[in-house]
The first five atom37 places (N, CA, C, CB, O) and aatype in JSON, in Angstrom:
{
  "aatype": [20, 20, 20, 20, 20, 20, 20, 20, 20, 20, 20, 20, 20, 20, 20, 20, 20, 20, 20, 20, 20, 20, 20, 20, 20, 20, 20, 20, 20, 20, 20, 20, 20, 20, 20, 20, 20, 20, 20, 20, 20, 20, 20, 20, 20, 20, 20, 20, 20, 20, 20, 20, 20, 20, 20, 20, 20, 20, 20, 20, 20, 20, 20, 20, 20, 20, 20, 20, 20, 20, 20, 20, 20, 20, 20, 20, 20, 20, 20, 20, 20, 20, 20, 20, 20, 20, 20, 20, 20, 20, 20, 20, 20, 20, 20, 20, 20, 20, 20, 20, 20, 20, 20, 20, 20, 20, 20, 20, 20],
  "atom_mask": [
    [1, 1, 1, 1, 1],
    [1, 1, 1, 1, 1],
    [1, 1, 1, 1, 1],
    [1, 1, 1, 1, 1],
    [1, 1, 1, 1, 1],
    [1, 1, 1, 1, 1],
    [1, 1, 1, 1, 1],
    [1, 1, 1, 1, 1],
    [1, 1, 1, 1, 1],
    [1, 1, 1, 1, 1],
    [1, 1, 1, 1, 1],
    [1, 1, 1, 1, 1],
    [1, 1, 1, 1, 1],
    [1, 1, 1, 1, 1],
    [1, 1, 1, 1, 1],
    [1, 1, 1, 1, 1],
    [1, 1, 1, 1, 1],
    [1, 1, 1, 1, 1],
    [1, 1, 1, 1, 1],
    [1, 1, 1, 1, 1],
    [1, 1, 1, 1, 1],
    [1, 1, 1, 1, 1],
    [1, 1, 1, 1, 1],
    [1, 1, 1, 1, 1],
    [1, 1, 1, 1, 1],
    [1, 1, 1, 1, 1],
    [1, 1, 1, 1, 1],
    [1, 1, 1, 1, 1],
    [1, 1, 1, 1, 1],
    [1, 1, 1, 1, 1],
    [1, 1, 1, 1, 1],
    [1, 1, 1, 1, 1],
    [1, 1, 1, 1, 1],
    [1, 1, 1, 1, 1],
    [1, 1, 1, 1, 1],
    [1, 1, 1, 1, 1],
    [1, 1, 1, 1, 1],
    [1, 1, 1, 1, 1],
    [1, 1, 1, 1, 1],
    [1, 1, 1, 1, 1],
    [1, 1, 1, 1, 1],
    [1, 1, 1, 1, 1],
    [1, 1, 1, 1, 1],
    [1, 1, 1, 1, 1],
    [1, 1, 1, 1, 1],
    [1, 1, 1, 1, 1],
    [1, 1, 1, 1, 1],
    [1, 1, 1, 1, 1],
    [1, 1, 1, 1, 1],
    [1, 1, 1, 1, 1],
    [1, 1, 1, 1, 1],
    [1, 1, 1, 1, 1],
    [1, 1, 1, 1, 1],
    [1, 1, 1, 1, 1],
    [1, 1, 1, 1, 1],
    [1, 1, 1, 1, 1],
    [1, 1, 1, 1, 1],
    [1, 1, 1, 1, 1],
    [1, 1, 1, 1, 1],
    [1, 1, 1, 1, 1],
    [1, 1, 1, 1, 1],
    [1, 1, 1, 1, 1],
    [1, 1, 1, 1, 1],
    [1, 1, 1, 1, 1],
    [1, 1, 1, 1, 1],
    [1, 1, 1, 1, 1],
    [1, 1, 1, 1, 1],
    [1, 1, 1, 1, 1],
    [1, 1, 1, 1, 1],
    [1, 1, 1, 1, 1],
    [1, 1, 1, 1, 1],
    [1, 1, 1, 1, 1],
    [1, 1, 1, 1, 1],
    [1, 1, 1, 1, 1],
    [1, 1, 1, 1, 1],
    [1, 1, 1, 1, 1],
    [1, 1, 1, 1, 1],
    [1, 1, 1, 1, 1],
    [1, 1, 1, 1, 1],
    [1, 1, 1, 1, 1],
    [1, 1, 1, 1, 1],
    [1, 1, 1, 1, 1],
    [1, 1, 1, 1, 1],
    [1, 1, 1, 1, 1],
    [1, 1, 1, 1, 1],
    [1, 1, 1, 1, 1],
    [1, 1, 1, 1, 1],
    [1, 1, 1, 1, 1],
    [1, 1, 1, 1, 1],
    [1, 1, 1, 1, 1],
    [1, 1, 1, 1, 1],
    [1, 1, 1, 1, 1],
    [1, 1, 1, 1, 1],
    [1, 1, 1, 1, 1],
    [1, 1, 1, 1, 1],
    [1, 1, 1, 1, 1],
    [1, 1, 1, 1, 1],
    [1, 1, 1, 1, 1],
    [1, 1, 1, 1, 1],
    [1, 1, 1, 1, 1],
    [1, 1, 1, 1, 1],
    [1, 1, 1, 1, 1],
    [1, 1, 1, 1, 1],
    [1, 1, 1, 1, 1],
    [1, 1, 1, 1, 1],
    [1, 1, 1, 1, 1],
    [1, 1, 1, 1, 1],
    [1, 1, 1, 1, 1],
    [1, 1, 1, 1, 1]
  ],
  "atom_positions": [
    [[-3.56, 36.56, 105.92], [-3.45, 35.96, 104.61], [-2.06, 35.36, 104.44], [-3.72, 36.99, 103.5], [-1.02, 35.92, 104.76]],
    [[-2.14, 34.55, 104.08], [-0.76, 33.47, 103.92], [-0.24, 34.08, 102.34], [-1.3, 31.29, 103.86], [-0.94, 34.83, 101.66]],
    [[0.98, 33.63, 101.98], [1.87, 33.97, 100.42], [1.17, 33.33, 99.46], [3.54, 33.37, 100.25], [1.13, 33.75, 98.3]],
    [[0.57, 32.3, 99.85], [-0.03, 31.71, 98.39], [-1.34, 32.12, 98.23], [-0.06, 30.08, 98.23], [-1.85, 32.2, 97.11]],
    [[-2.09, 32.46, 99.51], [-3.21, 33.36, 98.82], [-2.98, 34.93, 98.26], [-4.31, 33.47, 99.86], [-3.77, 35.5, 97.51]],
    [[-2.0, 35.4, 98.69], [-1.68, 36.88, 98.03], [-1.18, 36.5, 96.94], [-0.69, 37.93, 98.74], [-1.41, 37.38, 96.12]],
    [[-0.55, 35.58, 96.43], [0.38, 35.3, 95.21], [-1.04, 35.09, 94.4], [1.7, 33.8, 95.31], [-1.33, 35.94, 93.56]],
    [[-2.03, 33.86, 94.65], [-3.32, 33.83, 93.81], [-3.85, 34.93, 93.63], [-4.31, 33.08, 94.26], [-4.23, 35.2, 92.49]],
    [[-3.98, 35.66, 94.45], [-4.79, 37.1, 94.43], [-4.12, 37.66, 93.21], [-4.59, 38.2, 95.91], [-4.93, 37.83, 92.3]],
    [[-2.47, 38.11, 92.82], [-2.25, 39.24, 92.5], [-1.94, 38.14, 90.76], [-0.93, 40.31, 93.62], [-1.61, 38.75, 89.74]],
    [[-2.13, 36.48, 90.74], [-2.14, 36.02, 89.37], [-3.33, 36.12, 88.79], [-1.73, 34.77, 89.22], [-3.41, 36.2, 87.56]],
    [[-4.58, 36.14, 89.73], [-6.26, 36.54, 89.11], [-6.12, 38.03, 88.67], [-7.73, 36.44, 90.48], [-7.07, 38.42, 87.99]],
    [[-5.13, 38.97, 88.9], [-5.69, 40.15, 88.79], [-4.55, 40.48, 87.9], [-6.04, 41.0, 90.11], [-4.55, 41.64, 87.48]],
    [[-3.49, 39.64, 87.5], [-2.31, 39.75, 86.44], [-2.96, 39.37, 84.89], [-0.95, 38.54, 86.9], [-2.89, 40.01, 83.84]],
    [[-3.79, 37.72, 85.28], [-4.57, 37.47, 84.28], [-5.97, 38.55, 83.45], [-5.0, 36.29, 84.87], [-6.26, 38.77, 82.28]],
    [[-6.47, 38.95, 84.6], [-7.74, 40.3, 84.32], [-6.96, 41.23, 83.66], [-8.52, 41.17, 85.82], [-7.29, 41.57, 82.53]],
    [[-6.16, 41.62, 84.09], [-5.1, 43.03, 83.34], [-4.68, 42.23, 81.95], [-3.24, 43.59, 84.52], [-4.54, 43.07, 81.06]],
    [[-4.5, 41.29, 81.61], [-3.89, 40.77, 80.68], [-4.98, 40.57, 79.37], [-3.24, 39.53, 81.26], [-4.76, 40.85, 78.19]],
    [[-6.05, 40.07, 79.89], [-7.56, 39.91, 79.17], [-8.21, 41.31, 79.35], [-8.64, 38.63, 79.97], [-9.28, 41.49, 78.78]],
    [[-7.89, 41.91, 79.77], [-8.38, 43.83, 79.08], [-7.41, 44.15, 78.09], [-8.2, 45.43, 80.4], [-7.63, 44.8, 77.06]],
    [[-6.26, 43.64, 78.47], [-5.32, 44.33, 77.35], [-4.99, 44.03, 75.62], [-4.08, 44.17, 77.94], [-4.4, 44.63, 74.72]],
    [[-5.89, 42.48, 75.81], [-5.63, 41.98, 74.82], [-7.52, 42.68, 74.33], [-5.0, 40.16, 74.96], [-7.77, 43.22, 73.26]],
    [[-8.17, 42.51, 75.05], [-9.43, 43.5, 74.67], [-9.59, 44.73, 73.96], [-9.93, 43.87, 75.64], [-10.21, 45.09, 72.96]],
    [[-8.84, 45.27, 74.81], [-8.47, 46.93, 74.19], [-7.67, 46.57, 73.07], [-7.48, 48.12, 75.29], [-8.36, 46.67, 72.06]],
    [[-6.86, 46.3, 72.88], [-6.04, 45.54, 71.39], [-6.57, 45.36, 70.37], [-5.57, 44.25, 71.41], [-6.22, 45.88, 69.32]],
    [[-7.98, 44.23, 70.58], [-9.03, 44.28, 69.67], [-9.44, 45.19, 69.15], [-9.87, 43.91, 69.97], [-9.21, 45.29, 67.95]],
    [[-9.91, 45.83, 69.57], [-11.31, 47.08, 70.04], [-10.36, 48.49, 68.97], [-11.44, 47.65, 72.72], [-10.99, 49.21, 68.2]],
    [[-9.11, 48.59, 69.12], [-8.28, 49.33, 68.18], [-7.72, 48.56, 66.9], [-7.13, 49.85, 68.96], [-7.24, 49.15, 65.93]],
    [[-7.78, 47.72, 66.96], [-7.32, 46.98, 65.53], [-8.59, 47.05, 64.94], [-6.69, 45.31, 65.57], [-8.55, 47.74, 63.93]],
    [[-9.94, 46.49, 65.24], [-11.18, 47.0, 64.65], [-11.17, 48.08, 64.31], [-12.15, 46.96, 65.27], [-11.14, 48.14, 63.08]],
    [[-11.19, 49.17, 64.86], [-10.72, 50.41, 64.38], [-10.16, 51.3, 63.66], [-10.49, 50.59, 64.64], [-10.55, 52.39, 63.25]],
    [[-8.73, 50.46, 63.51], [-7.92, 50.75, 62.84], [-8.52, 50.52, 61.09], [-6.76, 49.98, 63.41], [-8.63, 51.24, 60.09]],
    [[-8.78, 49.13, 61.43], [-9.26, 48.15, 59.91], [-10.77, 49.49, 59.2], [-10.31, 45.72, 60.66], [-10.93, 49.91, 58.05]],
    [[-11.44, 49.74, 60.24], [-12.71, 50.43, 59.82], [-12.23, 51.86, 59.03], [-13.72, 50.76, 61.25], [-12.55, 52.25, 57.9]],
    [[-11.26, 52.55, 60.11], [-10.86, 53.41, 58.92], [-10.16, 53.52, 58.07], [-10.67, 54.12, 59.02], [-10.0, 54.57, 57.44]],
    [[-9.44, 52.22, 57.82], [-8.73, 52.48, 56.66], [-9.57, 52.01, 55.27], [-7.35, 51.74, 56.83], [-9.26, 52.02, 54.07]],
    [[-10.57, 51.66, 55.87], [-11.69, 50.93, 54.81], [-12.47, 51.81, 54.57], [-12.55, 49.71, 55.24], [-13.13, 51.7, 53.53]],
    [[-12.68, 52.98, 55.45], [-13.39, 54.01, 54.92], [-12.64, 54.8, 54.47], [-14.17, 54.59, 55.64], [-13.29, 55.48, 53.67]],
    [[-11.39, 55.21, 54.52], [-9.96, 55.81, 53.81], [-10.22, 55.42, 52.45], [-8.38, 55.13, 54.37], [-9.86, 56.32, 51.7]],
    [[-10.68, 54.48, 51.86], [-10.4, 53.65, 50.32], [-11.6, 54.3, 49.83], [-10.41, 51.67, 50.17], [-11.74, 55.09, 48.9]],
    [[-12.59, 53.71, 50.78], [-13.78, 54.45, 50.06], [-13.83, 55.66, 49.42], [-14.66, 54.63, 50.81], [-14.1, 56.05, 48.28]],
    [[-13.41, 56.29, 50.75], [-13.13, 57.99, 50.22], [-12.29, 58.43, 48.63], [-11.98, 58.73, 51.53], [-12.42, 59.03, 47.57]],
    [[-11.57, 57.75, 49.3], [-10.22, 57.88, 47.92], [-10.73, 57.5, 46.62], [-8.78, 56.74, 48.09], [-10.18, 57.79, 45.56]],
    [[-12.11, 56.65, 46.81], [-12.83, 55.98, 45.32], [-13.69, 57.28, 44.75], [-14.13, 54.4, 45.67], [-13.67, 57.85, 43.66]],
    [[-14.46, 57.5, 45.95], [-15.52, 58.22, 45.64], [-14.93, 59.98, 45.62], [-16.76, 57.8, 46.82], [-15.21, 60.66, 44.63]],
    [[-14.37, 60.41, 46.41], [-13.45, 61.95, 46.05], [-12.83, 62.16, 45.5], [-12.82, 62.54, 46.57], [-12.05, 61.22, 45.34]],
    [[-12.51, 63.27, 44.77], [-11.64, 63.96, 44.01], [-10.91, 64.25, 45.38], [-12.23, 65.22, 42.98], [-11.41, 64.06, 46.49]],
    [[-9.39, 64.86, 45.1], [-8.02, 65.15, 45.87], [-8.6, 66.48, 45.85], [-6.32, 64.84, 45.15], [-8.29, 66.86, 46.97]],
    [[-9.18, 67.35, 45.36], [-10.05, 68.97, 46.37], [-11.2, 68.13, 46.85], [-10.86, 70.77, 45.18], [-11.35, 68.69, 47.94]],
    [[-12.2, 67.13, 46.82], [-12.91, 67.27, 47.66], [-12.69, 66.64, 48.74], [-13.83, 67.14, 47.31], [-13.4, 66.95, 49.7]],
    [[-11.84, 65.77, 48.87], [-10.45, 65.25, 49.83], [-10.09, 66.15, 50.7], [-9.09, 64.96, 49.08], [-10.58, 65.88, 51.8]],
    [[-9.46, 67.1, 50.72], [-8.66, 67.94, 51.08], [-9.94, 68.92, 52.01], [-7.77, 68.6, 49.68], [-10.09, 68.85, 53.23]],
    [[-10.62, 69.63, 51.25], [-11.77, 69.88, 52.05], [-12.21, 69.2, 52.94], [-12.63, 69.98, 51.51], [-12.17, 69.88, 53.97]],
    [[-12.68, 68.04, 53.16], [-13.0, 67.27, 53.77], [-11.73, 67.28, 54.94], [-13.34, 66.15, 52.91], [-11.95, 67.8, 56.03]],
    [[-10.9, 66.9, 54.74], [-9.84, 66.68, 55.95], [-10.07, 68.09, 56.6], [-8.04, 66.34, 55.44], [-10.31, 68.14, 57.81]],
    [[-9.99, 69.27, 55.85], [-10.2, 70.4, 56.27], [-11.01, 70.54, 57.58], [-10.7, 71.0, 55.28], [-10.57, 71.02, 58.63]],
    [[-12.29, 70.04, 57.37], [-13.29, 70.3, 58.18], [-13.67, 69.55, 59.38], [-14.19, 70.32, 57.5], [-14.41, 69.82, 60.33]],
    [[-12.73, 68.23, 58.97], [-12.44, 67.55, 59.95], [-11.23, 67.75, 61.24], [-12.3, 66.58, 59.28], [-11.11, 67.05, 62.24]],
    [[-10.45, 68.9, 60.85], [-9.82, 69.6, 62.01], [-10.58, 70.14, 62.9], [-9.05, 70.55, 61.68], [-10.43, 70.04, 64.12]],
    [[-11.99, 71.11, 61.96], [-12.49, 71.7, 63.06], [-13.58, 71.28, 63.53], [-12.61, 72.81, 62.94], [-14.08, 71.78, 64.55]],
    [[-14.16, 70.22, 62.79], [-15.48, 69.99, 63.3], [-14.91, 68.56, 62.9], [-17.0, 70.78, 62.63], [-14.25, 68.53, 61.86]],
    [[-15.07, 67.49, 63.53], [-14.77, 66.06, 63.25], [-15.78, 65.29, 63.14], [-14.01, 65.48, 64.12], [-15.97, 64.4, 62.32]],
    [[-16.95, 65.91, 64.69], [-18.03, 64.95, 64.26], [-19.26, 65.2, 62.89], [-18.8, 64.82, 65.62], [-19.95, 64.31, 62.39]],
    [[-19.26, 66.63, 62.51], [-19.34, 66.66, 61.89], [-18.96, 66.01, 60.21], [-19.31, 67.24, 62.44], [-19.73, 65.67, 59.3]],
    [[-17.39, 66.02, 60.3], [-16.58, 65.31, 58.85], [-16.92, 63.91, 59.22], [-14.61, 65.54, 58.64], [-16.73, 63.29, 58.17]],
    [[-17.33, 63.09, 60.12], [-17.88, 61.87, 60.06], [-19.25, 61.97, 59.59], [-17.8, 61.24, 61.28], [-19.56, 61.52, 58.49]],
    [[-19.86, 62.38, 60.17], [-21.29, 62.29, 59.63], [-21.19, 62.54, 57.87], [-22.34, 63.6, 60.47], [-21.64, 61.91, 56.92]],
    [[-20.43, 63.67, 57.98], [-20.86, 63.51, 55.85], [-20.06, 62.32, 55.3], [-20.1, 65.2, 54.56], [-20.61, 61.65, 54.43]],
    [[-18.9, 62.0, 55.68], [-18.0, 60.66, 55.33], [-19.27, 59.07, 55.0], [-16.73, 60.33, 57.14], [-19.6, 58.26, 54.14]],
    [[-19.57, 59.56, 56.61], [-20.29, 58.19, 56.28], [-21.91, 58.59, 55.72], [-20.35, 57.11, 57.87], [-22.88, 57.84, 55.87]],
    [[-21.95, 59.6, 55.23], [-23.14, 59.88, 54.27], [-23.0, 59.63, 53.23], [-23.59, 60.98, 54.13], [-23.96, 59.39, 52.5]],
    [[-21.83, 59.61, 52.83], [-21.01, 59.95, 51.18], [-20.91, 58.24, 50.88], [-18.9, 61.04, 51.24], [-21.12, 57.64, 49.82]],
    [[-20.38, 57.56, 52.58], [-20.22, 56.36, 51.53], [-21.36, 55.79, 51.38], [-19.28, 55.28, 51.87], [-21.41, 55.04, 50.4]],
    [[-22.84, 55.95, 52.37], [-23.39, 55.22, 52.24], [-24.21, 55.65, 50.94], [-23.83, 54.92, 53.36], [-25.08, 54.91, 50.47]],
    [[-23.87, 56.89, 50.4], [-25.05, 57.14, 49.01], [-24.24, 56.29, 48.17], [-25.35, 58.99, 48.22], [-24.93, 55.8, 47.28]],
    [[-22.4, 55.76, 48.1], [-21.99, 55.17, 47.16], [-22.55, 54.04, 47.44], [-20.74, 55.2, 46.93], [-22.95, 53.66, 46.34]],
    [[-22.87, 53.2, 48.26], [-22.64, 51.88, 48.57], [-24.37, 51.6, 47.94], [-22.11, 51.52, 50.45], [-24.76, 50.56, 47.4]],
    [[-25.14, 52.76, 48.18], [-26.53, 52.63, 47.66], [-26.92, 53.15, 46.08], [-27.39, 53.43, 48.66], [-27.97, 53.57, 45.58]],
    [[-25.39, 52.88, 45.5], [-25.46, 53.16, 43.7], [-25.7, 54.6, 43.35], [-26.82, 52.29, 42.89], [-25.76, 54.89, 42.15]],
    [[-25.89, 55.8, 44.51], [-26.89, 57.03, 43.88], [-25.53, 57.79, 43.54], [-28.22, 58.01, 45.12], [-25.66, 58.86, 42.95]],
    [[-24.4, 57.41, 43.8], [-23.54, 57.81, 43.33], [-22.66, 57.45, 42.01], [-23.12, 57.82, 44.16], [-21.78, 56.59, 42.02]],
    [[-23.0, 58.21, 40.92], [-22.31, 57.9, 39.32], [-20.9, 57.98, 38.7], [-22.87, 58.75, 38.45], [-20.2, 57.43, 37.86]],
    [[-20.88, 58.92, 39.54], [-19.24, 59.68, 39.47], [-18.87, 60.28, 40.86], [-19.15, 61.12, 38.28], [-19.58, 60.63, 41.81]],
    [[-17.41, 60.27, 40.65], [-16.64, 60.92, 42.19], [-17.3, 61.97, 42.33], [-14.95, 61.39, 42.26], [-18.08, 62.29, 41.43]],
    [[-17.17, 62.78, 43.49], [-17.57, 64.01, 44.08], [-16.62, 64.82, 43.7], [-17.74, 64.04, 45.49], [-15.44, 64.48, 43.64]],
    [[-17.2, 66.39, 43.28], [-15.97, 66.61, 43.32], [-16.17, 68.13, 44.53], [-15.29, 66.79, 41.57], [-17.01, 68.26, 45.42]],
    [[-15.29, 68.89, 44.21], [-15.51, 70.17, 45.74], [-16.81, 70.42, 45.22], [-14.32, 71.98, 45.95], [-17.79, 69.85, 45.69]],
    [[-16.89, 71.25, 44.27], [-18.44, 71.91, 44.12], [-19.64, 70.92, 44.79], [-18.84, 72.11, 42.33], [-20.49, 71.07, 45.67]],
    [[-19.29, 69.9, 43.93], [-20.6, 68.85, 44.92], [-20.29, 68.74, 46.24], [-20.76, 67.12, 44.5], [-21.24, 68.96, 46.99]],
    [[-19.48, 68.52, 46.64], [-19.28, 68.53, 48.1], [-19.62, 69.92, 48.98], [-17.8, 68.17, 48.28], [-20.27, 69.87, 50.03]],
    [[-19.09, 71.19, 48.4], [-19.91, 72.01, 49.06], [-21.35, 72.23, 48.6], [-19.29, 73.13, 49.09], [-22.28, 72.19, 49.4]],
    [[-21.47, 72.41, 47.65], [-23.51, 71.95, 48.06], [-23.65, 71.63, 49.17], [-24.36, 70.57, 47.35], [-23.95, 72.23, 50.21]],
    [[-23.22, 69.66, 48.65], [-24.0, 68.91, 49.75], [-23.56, 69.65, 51.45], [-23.45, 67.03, 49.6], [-24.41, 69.98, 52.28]],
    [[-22.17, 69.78, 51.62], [-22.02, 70.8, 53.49], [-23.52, 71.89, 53.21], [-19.77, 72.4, 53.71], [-24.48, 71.53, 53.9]],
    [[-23.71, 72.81, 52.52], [-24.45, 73.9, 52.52], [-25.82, 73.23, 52.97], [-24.41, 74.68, 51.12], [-26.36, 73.76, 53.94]],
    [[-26.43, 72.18, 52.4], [-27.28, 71.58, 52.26], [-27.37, 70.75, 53.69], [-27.14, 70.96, 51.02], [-28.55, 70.48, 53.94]],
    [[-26.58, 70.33, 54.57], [-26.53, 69.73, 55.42], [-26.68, 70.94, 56.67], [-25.37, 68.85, 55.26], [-27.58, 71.28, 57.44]],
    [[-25.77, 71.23, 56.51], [-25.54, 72.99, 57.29], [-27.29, 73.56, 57.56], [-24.48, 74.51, 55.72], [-27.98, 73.62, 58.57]],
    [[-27.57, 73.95, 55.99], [-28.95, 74.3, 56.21], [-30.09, 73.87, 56.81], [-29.3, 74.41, 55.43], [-30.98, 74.57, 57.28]],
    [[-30.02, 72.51, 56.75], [-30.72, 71.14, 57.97], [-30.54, 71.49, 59.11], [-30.06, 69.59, 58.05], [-31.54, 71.77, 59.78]],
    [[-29.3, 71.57, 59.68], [-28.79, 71.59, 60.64], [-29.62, 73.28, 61.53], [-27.1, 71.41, 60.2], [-30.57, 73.37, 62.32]],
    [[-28.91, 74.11, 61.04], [-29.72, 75.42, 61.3], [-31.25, 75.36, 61.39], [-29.42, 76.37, 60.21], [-31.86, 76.08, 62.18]],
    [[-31.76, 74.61, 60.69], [-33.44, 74.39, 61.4], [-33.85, 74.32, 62.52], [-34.06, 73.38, 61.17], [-34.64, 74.89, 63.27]],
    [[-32.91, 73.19, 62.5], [-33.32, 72.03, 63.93], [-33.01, 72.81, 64.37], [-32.78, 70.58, 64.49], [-33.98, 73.56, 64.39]],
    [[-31.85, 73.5, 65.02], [-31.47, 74.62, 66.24], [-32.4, 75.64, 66.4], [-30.12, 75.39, 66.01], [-31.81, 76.63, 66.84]],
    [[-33.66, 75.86, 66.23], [-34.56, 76.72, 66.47], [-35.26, 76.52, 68.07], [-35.52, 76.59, 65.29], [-35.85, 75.51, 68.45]],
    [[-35.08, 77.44, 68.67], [-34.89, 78.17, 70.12], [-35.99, 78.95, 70.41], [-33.65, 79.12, 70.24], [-36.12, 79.9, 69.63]],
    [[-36.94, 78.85, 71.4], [-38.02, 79.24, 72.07], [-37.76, 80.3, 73.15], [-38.61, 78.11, 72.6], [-37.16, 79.87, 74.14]],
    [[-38.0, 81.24, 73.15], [-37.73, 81.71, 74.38], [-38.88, 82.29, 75.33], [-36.81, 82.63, 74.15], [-38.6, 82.72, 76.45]]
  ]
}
């Protein structure tokens, strides 16, 4: 291999590294934008205890605190929501989800 084909070689593969990076760039700025848009939501629709709870549970269980997040916004976004949440409603609704949840896990042996 001669210098100018290794030099082409390593500018096709400078350019590829360069177009992932600006990819991945994307791919986190989307990201970024999504949760801070679901950040607002929250902040519309929660009270600062049912806030706080929420972050709570999202230490220990995250995929969990997503799934009710984006339950919560989508009951706002579908009007069934009148007023903020506040903890009490919010734990219901975990208890109520929880209790779903414990169904489905039913085990045959």
């Amino acid at each position: 291999m001669s210098d100018e084909e290794l030099e082409a070689i390593r500018q096709r593969k400078l350019a590829a590294l360069r177009q992932q990076a600006l990819e991945q760039q994307a791919r986190e700025q989307q990201e970024a934008e999504f949760q801070a848009q679901k950040e607002a939501i929250l902040r519309q629709i929660l009270t600062p205890d049912a806030r706080s709870r929420l972050a709570n549970i999202r230490i220990v269980k995250p995929q969990f605190a997503e799934q009710i997040e984006l339950q919560l916004i989508q009951l706002a976004s579908s009007g069934k929501l009148r007023t903020r949440v506040t903890d009490e409603q919010l734990k219901a609704l975990l208890k109520q989800i929880q209790s779903r949840e414990r169904e489905r896990k039913v085990t045959f042996r």
